[in-house]
C-alpha positions in Angstrom: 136.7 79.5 214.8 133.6 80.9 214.8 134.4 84.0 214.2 135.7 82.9 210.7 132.4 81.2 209.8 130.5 84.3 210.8 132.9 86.0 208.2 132.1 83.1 205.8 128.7 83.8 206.2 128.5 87.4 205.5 130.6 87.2 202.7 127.8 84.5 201.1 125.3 87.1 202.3 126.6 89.5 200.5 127.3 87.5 196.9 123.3 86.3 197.6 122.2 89.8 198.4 124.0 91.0 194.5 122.4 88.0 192.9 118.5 89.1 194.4 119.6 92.4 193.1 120.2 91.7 189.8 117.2 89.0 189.9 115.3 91.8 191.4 116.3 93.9 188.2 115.9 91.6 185.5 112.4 90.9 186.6 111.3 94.7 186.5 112.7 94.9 183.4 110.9 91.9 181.9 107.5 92.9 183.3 107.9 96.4 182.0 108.9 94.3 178.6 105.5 92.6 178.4 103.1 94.7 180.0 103.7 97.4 176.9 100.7 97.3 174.2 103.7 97.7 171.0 105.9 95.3 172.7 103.1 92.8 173.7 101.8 93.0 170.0 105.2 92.1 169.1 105.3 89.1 170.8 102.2 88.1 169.5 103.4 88.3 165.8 107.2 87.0 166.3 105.4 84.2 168.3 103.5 83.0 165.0 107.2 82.6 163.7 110.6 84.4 163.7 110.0 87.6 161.1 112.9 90.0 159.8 112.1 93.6 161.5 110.7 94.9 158.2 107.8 92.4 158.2 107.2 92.9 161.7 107.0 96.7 161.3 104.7 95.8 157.7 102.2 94.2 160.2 102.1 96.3 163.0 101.7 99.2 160.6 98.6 97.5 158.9 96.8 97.2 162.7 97.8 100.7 162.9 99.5 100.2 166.1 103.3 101.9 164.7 104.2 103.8 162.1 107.7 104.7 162.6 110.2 102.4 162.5 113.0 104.0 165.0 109.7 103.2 167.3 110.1 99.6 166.2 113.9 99.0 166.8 113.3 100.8 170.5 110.8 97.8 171.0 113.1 95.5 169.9 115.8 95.9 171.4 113.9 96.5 174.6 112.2 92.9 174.2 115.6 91.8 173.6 116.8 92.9 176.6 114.4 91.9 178.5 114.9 88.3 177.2 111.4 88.2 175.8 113.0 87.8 172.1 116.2 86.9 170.1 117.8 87.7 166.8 118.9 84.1 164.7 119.8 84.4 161.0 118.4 82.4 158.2 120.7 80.4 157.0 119.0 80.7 153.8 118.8 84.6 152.8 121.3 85.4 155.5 118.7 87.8 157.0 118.1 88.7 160.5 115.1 87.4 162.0 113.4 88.0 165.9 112.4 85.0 167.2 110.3 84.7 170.4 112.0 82.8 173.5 111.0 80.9 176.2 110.0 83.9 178.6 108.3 85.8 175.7 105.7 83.4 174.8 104.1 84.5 178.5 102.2 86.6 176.0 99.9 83.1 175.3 98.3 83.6 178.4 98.1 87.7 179.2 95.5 89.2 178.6 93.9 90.7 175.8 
């Protein structure tokens, strides 16, 4: 008998060990989401309000921190990945907008 719990156990070990794996991942790639200068200006302007990617790019391109906007979509979908953003659509025009998440709006207290 406890033999079979020892198996028990190992087996739990082992679904716990995959789960701090992929907690261990998500969290590297979440810090490398926010700790970039383009994606953490991101977050500061999606966290105003959810923007389509043109008027995001529009205002990074005034601060003069992008000018391309293959650059942008990298950033994007990077933030996206790393949970930091989502896409919603307006209801209204039907257009695609980024809107900041939970995790994203750490950007409140980084620093400057």
């Amino acid at each position: 008998m406890p033999l079979e719990r020892r198996e028990d156990l190992s087996e739990s070990w082992s679904k716990h060990d995959k789960t701090a794996d992929q907690t261990r991942e998500f969290h590297a790639l979440y810090l490398k989401a926010v700790n970039h200068p383009i994606r953490r200006a991101i977050l500061e302007i999606v966290n105003q309000k959810p923007m389509t990617k043109d008027e995001i790019f529009e205002l990074l391109k005034k601060q003069d921190i992008l000018n391309e906007k293959d650059m942008l979509k990298y950033h994007l979908d990077f933030l996206e990945k790393g949970h930091c953003i989502e896409k919603i659509s307006d209801q209204q025009t039907k257009k695609i907008l980024y809107k900041i998440t939970q995790e994203g709006t750490v950007v409140d207290y980084l620093d400057k």
